[in-house]
C-alpha positions as CSV (number, residue, x, y, z in Angstrom):
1,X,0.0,0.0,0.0
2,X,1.5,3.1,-0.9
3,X,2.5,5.7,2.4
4,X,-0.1,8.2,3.2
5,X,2.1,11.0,2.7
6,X,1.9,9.8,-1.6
7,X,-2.1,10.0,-1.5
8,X,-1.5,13.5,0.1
9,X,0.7,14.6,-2.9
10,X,-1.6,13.8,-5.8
11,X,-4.6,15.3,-3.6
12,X,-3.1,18.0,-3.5
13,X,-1.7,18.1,-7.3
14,X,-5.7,17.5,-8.0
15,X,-6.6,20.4,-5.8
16,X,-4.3,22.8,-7.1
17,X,-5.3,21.6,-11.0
18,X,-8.9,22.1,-10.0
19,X,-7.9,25.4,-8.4
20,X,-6.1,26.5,-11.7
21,X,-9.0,25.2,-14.1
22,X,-11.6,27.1,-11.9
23,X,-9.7,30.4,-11.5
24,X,-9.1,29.5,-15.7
25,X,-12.8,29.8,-16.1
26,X,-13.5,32.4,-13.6
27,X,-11.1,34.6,-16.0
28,X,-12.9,33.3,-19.0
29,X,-16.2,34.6,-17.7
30,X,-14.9,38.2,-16.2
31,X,-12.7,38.6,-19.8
32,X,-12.4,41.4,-20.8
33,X,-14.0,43.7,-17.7
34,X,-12.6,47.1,-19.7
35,X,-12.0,48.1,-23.4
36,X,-10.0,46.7,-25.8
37,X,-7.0,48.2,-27.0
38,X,-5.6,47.5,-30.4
39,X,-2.0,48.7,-31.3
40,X,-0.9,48.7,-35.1
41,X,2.4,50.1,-35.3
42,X,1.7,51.7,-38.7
43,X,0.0,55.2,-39.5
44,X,-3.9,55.2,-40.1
45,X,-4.3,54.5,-44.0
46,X,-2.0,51.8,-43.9
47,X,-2.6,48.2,-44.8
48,X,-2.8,46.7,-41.3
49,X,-4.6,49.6,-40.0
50,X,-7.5,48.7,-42.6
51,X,-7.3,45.3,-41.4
52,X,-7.7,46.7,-37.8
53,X,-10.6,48.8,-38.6
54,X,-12.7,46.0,-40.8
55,X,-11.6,43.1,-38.2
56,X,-10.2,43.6,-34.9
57,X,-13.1,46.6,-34.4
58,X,-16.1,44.2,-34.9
59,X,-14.6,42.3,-32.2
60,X,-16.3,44.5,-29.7
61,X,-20.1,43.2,-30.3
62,X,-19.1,39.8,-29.0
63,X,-16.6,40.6,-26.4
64,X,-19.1,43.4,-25.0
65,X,-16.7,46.0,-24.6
66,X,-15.4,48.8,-26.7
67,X,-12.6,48.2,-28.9
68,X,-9.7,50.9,-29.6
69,X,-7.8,51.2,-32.9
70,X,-4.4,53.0,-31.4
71,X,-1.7,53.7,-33.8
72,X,1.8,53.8,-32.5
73,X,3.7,54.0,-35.7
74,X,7.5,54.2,-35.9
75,X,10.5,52.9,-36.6
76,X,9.1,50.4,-39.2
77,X,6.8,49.1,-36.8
78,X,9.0,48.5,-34.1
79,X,7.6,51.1,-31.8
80,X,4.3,49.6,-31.4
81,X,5.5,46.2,-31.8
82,X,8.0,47.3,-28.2
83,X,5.2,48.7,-26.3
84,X,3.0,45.8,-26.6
85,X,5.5,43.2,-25.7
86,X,6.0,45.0,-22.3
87,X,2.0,45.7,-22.0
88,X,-0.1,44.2,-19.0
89,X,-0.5,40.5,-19.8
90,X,-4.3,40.6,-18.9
91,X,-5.8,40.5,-22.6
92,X,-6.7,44.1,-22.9
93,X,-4.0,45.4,-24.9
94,X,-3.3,43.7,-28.3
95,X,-1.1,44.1,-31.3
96,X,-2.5,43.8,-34.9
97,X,0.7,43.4,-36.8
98,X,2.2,42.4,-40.1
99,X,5.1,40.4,-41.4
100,X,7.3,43.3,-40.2
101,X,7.4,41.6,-36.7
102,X,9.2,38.9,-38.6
103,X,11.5,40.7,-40.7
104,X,12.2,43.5,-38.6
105,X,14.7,41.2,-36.4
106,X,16.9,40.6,-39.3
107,X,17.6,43.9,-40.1
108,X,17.8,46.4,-36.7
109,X,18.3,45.9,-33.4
110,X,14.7,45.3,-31.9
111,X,13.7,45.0,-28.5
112,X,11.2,42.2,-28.8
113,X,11.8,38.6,-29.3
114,X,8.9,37.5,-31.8
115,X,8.0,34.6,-30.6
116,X,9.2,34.9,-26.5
117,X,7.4,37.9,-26.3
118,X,4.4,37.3,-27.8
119,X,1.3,35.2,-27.8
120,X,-0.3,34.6,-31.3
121,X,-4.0,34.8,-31.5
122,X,-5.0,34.1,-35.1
123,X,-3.5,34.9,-38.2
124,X,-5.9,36.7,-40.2
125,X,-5.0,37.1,-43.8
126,X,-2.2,36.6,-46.4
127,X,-1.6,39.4,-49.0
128,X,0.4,39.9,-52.5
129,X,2.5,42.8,-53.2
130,X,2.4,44.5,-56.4
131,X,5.5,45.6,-58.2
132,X,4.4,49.4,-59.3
133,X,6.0,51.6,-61.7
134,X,4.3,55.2,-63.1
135,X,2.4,55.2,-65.7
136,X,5.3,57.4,-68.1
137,X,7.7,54.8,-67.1
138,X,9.1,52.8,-70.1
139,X,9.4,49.8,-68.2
140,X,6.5,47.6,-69.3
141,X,7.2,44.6,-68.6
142,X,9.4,43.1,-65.3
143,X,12.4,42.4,-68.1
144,X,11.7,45.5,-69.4
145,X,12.6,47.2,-65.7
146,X,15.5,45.2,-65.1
147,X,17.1,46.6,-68.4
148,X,16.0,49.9,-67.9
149,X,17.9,49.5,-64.1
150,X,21.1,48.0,-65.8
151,X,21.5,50.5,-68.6
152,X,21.5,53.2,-65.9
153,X,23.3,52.1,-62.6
154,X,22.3,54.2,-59.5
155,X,20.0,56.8,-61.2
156,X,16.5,54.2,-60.2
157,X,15.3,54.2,-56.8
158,X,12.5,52.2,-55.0
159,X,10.3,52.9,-52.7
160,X,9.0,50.8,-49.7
161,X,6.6,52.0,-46.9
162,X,9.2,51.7,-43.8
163,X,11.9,48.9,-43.3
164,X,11.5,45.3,-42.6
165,X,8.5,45.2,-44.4
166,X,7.5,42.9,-47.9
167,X,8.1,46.3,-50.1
168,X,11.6,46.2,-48.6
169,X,12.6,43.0,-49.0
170,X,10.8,42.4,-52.5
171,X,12.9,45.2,-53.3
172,X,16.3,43.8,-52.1
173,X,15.2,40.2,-53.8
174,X,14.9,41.9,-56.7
175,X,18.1,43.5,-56.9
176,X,19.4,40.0,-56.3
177,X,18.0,37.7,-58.3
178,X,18.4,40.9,-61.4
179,X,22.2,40.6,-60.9
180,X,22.8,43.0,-58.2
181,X,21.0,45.3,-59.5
182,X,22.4,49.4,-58.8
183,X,19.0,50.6,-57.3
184,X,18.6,52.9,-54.4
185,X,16.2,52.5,-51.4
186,X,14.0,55.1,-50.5
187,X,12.1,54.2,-46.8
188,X,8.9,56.5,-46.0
189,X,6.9,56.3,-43.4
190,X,3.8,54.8,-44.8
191,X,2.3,52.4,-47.8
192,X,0.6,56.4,-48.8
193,X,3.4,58.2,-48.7
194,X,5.6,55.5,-51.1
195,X,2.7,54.8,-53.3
196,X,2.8,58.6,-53.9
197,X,6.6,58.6,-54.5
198,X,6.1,56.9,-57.7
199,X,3.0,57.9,-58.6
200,X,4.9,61.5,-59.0
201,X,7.8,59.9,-60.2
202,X,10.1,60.5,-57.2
203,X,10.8,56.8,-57.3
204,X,10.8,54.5,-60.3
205,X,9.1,51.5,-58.2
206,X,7.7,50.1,-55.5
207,X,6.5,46.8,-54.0
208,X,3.2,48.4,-51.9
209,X,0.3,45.7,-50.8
210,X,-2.1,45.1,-53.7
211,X,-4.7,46.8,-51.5
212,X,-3.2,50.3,-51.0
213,X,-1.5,50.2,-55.3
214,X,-5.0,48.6,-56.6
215,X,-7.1,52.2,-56.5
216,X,-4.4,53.7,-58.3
217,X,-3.8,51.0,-60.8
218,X,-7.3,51.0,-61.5
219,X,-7.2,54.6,-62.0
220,X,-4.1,54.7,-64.7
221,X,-1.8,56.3,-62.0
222,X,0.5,53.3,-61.5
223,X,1.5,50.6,-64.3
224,X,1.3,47.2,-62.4
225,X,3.9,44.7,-63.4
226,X,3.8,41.5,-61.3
227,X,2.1,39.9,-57.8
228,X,4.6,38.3,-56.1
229,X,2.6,35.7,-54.5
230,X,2.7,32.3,-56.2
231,X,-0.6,32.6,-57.8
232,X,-2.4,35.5,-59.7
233,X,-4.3,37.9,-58.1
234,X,-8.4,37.7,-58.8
235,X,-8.4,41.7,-58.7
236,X,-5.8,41.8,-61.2
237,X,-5.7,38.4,-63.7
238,X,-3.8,39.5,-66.4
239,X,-1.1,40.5,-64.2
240,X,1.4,38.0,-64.2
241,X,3.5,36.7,-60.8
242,X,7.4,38.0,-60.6
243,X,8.1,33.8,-60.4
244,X,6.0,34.2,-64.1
245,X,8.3,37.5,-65.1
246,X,11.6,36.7,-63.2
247,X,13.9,34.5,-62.6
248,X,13.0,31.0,-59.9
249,X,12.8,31.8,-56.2
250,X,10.9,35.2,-56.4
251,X,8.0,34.5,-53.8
252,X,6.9,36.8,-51.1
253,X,3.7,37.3,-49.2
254,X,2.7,40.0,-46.4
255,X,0.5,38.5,-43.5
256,X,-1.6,40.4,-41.0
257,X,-2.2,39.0,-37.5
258,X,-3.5,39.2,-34.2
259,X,-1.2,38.8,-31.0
260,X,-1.4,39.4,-26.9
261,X,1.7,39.9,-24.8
262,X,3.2,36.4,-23.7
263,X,1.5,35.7,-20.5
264,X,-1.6,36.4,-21.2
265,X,-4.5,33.7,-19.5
266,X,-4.9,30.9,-21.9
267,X,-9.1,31.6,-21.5
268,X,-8.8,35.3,-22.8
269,X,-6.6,34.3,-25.7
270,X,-9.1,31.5,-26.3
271,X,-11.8,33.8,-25.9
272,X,-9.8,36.5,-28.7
273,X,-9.8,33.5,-31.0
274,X,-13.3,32.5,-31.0
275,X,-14.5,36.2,-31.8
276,X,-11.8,36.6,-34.3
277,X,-13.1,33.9,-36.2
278,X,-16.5,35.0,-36.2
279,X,-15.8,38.0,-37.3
280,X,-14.2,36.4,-40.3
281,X,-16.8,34.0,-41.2
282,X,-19.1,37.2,-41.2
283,X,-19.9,37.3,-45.2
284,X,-19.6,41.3,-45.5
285,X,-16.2,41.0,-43.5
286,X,-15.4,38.6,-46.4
287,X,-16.4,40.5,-49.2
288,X,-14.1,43.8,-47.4
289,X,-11.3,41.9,-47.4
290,X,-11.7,40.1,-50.8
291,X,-12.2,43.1,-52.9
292,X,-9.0,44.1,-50.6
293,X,-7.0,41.0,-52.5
294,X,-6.4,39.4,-49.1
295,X,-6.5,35.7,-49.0
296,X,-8.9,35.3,-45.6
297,X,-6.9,32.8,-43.4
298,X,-8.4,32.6,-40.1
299,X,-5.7,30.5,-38.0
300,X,-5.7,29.0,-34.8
301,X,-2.9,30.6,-31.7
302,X,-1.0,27.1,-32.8
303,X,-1.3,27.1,-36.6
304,X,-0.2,31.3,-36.5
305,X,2.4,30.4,-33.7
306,X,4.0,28.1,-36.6
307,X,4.0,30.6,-38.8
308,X,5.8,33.4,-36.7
309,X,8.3,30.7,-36.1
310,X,9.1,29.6,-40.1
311,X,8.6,33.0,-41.6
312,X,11.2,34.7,-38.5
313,X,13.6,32.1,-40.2
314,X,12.7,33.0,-43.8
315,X,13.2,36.4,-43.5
316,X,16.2,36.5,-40.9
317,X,17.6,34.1,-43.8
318,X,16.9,36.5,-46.7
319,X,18.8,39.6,-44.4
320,X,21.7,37.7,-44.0
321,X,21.6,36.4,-47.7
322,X,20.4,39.9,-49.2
323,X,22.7,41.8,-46.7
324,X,19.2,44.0,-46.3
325,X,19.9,46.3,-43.5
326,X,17.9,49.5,-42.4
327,X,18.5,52.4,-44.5
C-alpha cells in the first residue's frame, strides 16, 4: 500500500489543478472587464490599419466591450511592436501586426523577441504585393525594368513604406535575383506616402500591398507589373506573378495578424480566437477583405504560432543572404 504521505501529494496536485482550471474559467467569464485596445504600429491608411478597422473593431459586439484602434507608428513598426510586448498581460491590450514583426529582427536591433514575447492569436489574412511603376515609365514589362535598371546604374530608386516590411525585401530580392542590380532605397513612413513617391515619379518603383496600389492602378496612375505571391491575383488576372516574369525563387507574401503579450491567461486568448473567427466567417467581412486582395486565413494561436516561427527564419535568412539592412 502506498504511504499516506503519496495520496497526500496527488490530492493536493488535484486540488491545485482544479484550483487552476476554476480560477481558468472564472477569468474566462470576467474577460475582458474594460475596453480593448488594439496597437498597429503603422499610421492610419496603412494596410494593417484597414485590417484593424474591418476586423479587430467588430470584435467588440461579441466581447461586449469597446474596442480601440491606437496607432503607434514608428520605426518600421518596431515602436508599437516594443510597447505591446511590455503591456499588461491581462488581454486588454493587443497588437495587430504584419510580417514586419518577422523581418524587422533581421535587419535592426529590436527590443522584442517575436516569438518569447508574444502570444499569437489568429492569423488573419495573407496578401500579395504588387510591383508598381508610373504610368510614363518605359518599363512595361518586369524584363523591361531590369534593363532599364542596368542601362542606368544608381539613377532608379524604389520605394517601400518603412523597413523590414515585404516592399523592402521584394525590393532587395529583386536587386538580387536581377544581378545585383544598382538601385537605391528610398524608406517612407507609410504604404501612402511610397505609393505617392512613384506615382509622382520620385521613385521609379515600388513593391506596396495590392490593396493600398490597386485604387491607383485601377485609376491609370501606377503601371502594375507583377504579384509576387505564387498565384495570380483575382483583382488583377492579367497581371502576371514575378516567379512568371523573373527568374525561380521570387516568392513573397505579407501576412496580417493578431497577437497578446506572452503571458496572457490561456481563457482570454481563447476567448480572442473564437470572436476573431466569427468576425471572419461574417460574409460582409469577407467580401471587405476580398475586394482588398487578401486571402482570408483565419488561423488557430497554434497554426499562427508556426507561422511566426518559419517565416522569423525565412526572413532572418533573406537579411543575412540579401545583406538587407535599415537604410
Amino acid at each position: 500500500m502506498a504511504p499516506f504521505h503519496s495520496f497526500a501529494r496527488s490530492g493536493l496536485r488535484l486540488l491545485a489543478a482544479s484550483l487552476c482550471a476554476m480560477a481558468g474559467l472564472a477569468a474566462a467569464q470576467g474577460y475582458p472587464s474594460a475596453p480593448v485596445r488594439v496597437v498597429v504600429p503603422f499610421p492610419a491608411g496603412s494596410g494593417v490599419d484597414g485590417v484593424a478597422r474591418m476586423v479587430a473593431s467588430r470584435m467588440a459586439e461579441g466581447l461586449g466591450q469597446p474596442v480601440i484602434i491606437d496607432n503607434r507608428a514608428g520605426a518600421g513598426g518596431n515602436i508599437g511592436t516594443e510597447f505591446v510586448a511590455r503591456a499588461p498581460k491581462d488581454g486588454h491590450t493587443l497588437l495587430l501586426n504584419a510580417t514586419q514583426l518577422v523581418g524587422n529582427p533581421g535587419i535592426s536591433n529590436v527590443k522584442y523577441d517575436a516569438i518569447a514575447d508574444f502570444a499569437p492569436i489568429g492569423l488573419i489574412s495573407r496578401v500579395a504585393a504588387l510591383l508598381v511603376v508610373p504610368p510614363d515609365s518605359p518599363a512595361r514589362s518586369v524584363a523591361e525594368l531590369v534593363t532599364l535598371a542596368r542601362s542606368r546604374p544608381g539613377a532608379l530608386s524604389y520605394a517601400s513604406g518603412g523597413n523590414g516590411g515585404i516592399g523592402h525585401y521584394s525590393g532587395e530580392l529583386f536587386k538580387s535575383l536581377g544581378g545585383n542590380l544598382d538601385i537605391v532605397h528610398v524608406p517612407y513612413r507609410s504604404a501612402a506616402e511610397q505609393v505617392t513617391s512613384v506615382m509622382t515619379s520620385q521613385t521609379q518603383l515600388a513593391y506596396p500591398a495590392i490593396q493600398i496600389a490597386l485604387p491607383q492602378v485601377q485609376a491609370g496612375k501606377l503601371r502594375a507589373l507583377a504579384v509576387t505571391t505564387s498565384r495570380r491575383s483575382v483583382a488583377l488576372p492579367d497581371v502576371p506573378t514575378m516567379a512568371e516574369a523573373y527568374p525561380p525563387g521570387f516568392v513573397l507574401d505579407a501576412w496580417y495578424g493578431l497577437l497578446a503579450p506572452a503571458g496572457t491567461p490561456q481563457p482570454a486568448i481563447a476567448r480572442l480566437s473564437a470572436e476573431m473567427l466569427k468576425v471572419l466567417a461574417d460574409p460582409a467581412v469577407r467580401q471587405s477583405l476580398t475586394t482588398a486582395s487578401q486571402e482570408i486565413v483565419g488561423s488557430t494561436p497554434a497554426a499562427f504560432a508556426e507561422v511566426i516561427a518559419r517565416d522569423l527564419k525565412v526572413w532572418t535568412d533573406l537579411a543575412v543572404r540579401l545583406k538587407v539592412r535599415a537604410d
